[in-house]
C-alpha positions in Angstrom: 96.4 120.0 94.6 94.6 117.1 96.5 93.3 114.5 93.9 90.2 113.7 96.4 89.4 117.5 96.4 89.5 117.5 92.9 87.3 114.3 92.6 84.6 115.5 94.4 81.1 114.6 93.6 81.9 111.5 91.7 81.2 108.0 92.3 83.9 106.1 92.6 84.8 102.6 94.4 87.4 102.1 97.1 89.7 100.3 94.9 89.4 103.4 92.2 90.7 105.7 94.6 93.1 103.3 95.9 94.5 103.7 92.3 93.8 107.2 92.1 96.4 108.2 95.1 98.8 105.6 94.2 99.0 107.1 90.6 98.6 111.0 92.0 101.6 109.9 94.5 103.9 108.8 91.3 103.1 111.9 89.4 104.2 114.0 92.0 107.2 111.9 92.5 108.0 112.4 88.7 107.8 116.2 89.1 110.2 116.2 91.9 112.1 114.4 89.9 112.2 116.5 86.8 112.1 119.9 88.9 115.5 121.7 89.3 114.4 124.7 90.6 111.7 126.9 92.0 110.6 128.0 88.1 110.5 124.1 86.4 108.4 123.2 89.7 106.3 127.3 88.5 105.4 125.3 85.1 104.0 122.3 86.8 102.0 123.8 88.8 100.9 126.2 85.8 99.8 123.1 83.8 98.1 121.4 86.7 96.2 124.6 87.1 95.5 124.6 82.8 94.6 120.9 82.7 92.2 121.3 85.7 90.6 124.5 84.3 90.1 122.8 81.1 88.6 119.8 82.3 86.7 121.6 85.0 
């Protein structure tokens, strides 16, 4: 999931999405970190889907 993709449409200044891919890039970092195998990695991606589909 591409954190510009999923911000499309909304107004935003440079330094916002400056922020916006450092923060994405730590949260994927964090998931890397607590993934130990193919299925933790399965439930991330599962919640990324749920939070996006409820905020969608």
């Amino acid at each position: 999931m591409d954190p510009k993709t999923a911000l499309d449409g909304m107004d935003f200044t440079p330094e916002d999405e400056r922020l916006i891919k450092e923060k994405w890039e730590e949260l994927l970092q964090s998931c890397t970190k607590i993934c130990k195998n193919d299925e933790d990695w399965e439930f991330i991606k599962r919640a990324f889907f749920l939070a996006k589909e409820a905020h969608g």
